[in-house]
C-alpha positions in Angstrom: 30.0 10.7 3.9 29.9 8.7 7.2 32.9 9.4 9.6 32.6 6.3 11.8 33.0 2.9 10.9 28.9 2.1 12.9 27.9 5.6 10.9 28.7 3.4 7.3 27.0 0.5 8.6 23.9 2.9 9.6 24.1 4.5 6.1 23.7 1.0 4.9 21.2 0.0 6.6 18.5 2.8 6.4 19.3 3.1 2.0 18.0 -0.8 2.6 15.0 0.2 4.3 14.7 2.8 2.3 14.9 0.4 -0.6 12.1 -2.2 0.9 9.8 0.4 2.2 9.7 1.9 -1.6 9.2 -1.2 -2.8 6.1 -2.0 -0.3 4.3 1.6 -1.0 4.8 1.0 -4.7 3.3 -2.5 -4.4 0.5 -0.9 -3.1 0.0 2.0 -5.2 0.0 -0.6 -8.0 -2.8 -2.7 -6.5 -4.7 0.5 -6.2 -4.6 1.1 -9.7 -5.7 -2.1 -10.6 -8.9 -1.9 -8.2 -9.4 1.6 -9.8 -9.6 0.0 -13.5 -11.3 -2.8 -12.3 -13.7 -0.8 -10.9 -14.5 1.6 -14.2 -14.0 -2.0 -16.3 -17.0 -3.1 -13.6 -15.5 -6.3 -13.2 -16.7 -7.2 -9.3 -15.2 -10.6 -8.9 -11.5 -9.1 -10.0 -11.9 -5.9 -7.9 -13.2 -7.7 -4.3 -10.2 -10.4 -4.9 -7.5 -6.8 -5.5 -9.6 -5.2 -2.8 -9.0 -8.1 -0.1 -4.8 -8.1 -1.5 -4.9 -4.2 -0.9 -5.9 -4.5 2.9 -3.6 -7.2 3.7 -0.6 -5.4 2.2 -1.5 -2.1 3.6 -2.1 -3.9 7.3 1.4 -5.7 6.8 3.2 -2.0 5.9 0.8 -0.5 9.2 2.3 -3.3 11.4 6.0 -2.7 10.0 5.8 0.7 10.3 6.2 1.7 7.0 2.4 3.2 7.3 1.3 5.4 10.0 -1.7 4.0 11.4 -4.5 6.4 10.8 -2.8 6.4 6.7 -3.7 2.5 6.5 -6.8 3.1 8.0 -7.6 6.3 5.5 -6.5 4.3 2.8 -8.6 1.5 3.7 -11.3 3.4 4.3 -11.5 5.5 0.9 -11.4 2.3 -1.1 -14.5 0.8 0.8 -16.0 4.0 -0.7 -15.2 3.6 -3.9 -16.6 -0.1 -3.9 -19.5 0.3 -2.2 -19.9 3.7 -4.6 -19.6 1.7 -7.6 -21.9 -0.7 -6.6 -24.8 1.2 -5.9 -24.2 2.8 -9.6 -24.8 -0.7 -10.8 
């Protein structure tokens, strides 16, 4: 419990970050999901359209801070793997 009338303001405003930067990460766990089906479901056209969603939301989180950096990057970086993978089983 906040003693300070600036330490209840605080409180409210980190649960509403808290509340947006949930939101953001589960946005894009969800689009990951969908590549990932897409992907066993070998539908290409579907999973470069999620694919190209995916790295603009995890670049907007990067640039808000709600991503380290080198996350974005890994995160990135493993689903370019997976794609290209599943390509060259095609």
């Amino acid at each position: 419990m906040p003693n300070t009338k600036s330490a209840a303001k605080e409180l409210r405003k980190t649960e509403k970050r808290t509340k947006r930067n949930n939101r953001i990460k589960s946005n894009i766990k969800s689009l990951i999901k969908k590549l990932e089906k897409a992907l066993q479901d070998t539908n290409d056209k579907t999973a470069k359209e999620l694919y190209i969603k995916i790295q603009s939301a995890i670049d907007k989180a990067a640039k808000k801070k709600i991503l380290k950096k080198n996350t974005a990057s890994r995160k990135k970086s493993r689903l370019t793997k997976k794609i290209n993978s599943s390509k060259k089983t095609k």
